[in-house]
C-alpha positions as CSV (number, residue, x, y, z in Angstrom):
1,X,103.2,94.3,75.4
2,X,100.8,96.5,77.6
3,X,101.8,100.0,77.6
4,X,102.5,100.9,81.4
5,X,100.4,102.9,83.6
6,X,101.2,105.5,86.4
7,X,98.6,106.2,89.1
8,X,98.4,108.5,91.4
9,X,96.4,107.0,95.0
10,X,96.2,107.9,98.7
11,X,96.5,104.9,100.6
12,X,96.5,105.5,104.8
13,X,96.1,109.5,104.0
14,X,99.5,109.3,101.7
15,X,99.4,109.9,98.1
16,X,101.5,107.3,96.1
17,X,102.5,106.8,92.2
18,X,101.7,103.3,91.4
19,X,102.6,102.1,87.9
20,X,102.2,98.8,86.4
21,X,100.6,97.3,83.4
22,X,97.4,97.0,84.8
23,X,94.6,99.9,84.2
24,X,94.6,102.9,86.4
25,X,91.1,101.8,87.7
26,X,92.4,97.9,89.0
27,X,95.6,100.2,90.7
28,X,93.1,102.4,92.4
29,X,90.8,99.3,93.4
30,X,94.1,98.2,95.0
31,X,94.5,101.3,96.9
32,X,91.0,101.2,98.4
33,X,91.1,97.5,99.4
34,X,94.6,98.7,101.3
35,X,92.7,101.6,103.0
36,X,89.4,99.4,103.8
37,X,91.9,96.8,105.5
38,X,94.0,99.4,107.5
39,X,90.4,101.0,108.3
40,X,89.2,97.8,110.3
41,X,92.8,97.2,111.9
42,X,92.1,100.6,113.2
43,X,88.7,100.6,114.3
44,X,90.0,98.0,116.7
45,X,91.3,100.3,119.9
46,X,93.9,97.7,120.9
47,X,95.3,97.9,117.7
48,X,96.7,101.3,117.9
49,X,98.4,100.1,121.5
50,X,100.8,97.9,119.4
51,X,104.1,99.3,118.2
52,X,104.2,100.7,114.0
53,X,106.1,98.1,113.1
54,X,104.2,95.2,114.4
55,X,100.7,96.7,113.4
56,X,102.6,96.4,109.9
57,X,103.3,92.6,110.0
58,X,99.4,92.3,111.4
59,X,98.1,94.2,107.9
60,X,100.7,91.8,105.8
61,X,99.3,88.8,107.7
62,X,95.9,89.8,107.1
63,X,96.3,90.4,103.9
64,X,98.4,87.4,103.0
65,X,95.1,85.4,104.7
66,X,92.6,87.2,102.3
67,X,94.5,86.1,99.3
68,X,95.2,83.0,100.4
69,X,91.6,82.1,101.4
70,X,90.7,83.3,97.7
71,X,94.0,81.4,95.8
72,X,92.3,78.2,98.1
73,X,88.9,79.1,97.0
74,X,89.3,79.4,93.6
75,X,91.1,76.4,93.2
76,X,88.5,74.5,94.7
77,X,85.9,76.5,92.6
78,X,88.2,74.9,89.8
79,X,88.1,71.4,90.7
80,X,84.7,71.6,90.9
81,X,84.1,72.2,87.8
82,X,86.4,70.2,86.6
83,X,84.1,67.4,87.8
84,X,81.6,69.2,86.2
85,X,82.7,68.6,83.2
86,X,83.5,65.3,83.3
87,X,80.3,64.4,84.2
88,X,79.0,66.1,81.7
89,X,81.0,64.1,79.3
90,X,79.9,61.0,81.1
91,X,76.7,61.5,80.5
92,X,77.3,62.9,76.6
93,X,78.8,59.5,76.3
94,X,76.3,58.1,77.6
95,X,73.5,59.6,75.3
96,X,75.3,58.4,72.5
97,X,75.4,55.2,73.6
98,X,71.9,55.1,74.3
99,X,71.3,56.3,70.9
100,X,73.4,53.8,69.6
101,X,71.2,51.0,71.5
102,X,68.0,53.1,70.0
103,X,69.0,52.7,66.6
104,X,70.3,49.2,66.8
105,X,66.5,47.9,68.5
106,X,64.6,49.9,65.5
107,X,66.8,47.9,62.7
């Protein structure tokens, strides 16, 4: 088993201990993709007009979209090349069985 890992980050001027079995640099990376994201909620001025705990649910749903977009992407990415590679083994078969035909019109 991985050996645990505390990290100390600052996420929306707060400093936090994170642990978890994931390197201190991936819980860092963490941190600063929560800061980026609360950074462009708050560049947008009507943002800060909406109460704490609704500016909250809008980082969670924004959030939740990002990795939901990715989870969506990346299994497209995979079913692509899943077809990948069955063409590729369509087309190994293929060879073969044009090599097959080769051999059998030289004998």
């Amino acid at each position: 088993m991985a050996q645990k890992t505390d990290a100390q980050v600052t996420i929306g001027g707060r400093t936090y201990t994170l642990s978890g079995y994931e390197s201190e640099e991936y819980l860092q990376e963490i941190a600063a993709y929560l800061n980026s994201k609360i950074e462009q909620m708050q560049a947008d001025r009507d943002f800060q007009k909406i109460p704490l705990e609704m500016r909250n649910v809008l980082l969670q749903l924004n959030i939740s979209d990002d990795c939901h977009k990715a989870r969506r992407e990346a299994e497209k990415q995979a079913a692509l090349a899943q077809e990948r590679m069955q063409e590729i083994a369509d087309l190994k078969h293929e060879i073969v069985a044009l090599q097959m035909k080769m051999e059998a019109m030289q004998n």
